[in-house]
C-alpha positions in Angstrom: -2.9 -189.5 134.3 -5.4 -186.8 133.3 -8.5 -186.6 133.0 -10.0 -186.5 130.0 -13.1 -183.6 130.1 -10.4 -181.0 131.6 -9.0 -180.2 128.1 -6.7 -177.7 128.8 -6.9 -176.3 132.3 -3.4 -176.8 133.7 -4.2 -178.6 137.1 -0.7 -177.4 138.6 -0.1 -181.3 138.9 -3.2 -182.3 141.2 -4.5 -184.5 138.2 -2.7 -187.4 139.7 -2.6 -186.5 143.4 -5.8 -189.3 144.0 -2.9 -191.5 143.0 0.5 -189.5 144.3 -0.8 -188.5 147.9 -2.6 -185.0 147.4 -5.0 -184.8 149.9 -8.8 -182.6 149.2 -11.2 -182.9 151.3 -14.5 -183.8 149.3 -15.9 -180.1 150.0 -12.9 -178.9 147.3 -13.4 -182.0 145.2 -16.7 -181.1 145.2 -15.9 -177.1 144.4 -13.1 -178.4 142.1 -15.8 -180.1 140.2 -18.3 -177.1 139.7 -15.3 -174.6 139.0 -14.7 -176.3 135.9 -18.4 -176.9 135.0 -19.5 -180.1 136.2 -22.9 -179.5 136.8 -24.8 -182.4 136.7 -24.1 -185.9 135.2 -20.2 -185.9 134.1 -19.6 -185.2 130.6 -19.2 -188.9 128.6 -16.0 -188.6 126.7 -14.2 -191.0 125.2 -10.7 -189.9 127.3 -13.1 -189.7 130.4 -14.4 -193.7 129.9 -10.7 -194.5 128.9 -9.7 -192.9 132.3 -12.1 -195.1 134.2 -10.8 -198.2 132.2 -7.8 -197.8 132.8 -8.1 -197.4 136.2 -10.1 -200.6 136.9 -7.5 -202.2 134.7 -4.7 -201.6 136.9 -6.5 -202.8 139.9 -7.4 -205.8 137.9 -4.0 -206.2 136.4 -2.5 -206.3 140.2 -5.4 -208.6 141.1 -5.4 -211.0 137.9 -1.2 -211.1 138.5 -1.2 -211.8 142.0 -3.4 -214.6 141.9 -2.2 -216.3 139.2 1.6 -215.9 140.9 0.2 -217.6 144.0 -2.3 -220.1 142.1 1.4 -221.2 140.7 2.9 -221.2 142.9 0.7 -224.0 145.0 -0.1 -225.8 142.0 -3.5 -225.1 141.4 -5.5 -226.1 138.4 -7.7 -224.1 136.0 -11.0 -223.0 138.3 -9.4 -222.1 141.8 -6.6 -220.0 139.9 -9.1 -218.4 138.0 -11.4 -218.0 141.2 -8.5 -216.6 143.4 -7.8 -214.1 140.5 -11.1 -212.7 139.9 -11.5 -212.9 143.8 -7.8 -210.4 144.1 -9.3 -208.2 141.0 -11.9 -206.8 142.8 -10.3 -206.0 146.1 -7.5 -204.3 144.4 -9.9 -203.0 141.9 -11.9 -201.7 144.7 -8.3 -200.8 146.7 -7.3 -198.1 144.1 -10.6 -196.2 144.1 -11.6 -196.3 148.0 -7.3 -195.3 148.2 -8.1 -192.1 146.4 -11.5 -191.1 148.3 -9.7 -191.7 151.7 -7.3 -189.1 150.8 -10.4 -186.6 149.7 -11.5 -187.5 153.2 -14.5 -189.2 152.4 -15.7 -191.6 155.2 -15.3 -195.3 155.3 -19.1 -196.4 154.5 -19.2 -193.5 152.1 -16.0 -194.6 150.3 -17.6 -198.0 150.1 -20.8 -196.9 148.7 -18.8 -195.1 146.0 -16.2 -197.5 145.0 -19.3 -200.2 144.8 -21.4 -198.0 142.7 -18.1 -197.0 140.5 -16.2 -200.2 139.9 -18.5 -203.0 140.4 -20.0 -203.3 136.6 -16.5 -202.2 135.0 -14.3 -204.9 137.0 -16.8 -207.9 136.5 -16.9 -206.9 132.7 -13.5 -206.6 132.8 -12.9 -209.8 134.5 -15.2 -211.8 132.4 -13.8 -210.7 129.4 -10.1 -211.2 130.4 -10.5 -214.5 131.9 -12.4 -215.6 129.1 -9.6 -214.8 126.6 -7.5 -216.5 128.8 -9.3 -220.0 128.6 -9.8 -219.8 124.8 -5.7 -219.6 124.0 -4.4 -223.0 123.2 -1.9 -223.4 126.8 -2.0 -220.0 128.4 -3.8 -221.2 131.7 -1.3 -224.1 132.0 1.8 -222.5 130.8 4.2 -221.6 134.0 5.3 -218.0 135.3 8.1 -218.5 133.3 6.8 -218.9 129.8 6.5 -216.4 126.6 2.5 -217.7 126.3 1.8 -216.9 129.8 2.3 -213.4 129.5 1.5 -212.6 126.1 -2.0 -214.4 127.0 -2.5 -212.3 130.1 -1.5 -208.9 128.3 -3.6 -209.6 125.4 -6.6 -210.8 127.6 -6.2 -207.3 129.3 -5.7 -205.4 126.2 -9.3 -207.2 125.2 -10.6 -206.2 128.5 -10.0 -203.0 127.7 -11.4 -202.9 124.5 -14.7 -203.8 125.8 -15.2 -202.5 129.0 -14.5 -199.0 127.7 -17.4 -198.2 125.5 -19.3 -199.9 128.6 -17.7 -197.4 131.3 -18.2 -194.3 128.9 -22.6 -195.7 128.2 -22.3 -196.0 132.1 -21.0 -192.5 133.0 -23.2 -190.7 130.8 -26.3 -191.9 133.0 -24.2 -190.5 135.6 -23.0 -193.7 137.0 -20.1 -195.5 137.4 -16.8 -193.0 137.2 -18.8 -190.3 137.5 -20.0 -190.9 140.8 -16.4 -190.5 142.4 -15.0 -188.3 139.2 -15.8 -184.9 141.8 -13.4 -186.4 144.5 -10.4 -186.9 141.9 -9.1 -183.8 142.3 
């Protein structure tokens, strides 16, 4: 994935190595960062809040997935599925971000700190938003695994997600927060 804000600059391949096993340690993410003009808060693009989306989607797609597999699969109703979901959206959420500053080398409570301050708005917009569309579809919530609705709901309900949580991550990272405050350790 690339980040949006980098335009051009050919990265040699380390735009997904956060995600692929490159390992910085956060003095080069840090270096990386002002080499290419990141003084200060992060530039607010619309690529770079797509970028941030996207990644708390993923972590929210594994999440919202997983816990409605296994609220399935032990034949839970509405609330505890939709509980365990939200619940498994955050720690993946959380998961994918604290993944990629371990391998900058950032510390443990540092990497906390950060994957808090980046995620914590995007994923509980996110999962308001997607759960939400899931309740208001005629079925979705008590079609099975195995069903057409299911799925369609779910993708749609993320696609939504999306939608709305984007111009909310891009407001966010142009006060500096959010993304932006683990954008320098992406690299």
């Amino acid at each position: 994935m690339q980040h949006a804000g980098h335009g051009q600059h050919d990265h040699g391949g380390h735009d997904d190595q956060h995600h692929e096993g490159g390992h910085h340690g956060a003095e080069h993410g840090a270096e990386h960062g002002a080499e290419h003009g990141h003084h200060g808060p992060m530039k607010a693009t619309w690529g770079v809040a797509a970028s941030a989306t996207l990644h708390c989607l993923t972590g929210c797609a594994i999440g919202e997935v997983l816990g409605m597999v296994i609220a399935t699969a032990l034949g839970w109703h509405n609330l505890p599925s939709i509980l365990l979901a939200i619940a498994l959206a955050f720690v993946f959420g959380y998961a994918l971000t604290l993944r990629g500053l371990f391998r900058a080398g950032v510390t443990w409570r540092q990497a906390l700190r950060l994957a808090l301050a980046a995620d914590t708005l995007s994923i509980l917009v996110m999962e308001i938003v997607d759960n939400g569309v899931m309740l208001i579809i005629p079925g979705a919530m008590d079609a099975g695994l195995a069903s057409v609705l299911f799925w369609g709901a779910l993708a749609f309900s993320l696609l939504v997600a999306f939608l709305v949580t984007t111009p909310i991550n891009k407001w966010i990272i142009g006060r500096g927060k959010g993304h932006a405050v683990v954008h320098a350790y992406h690299h």
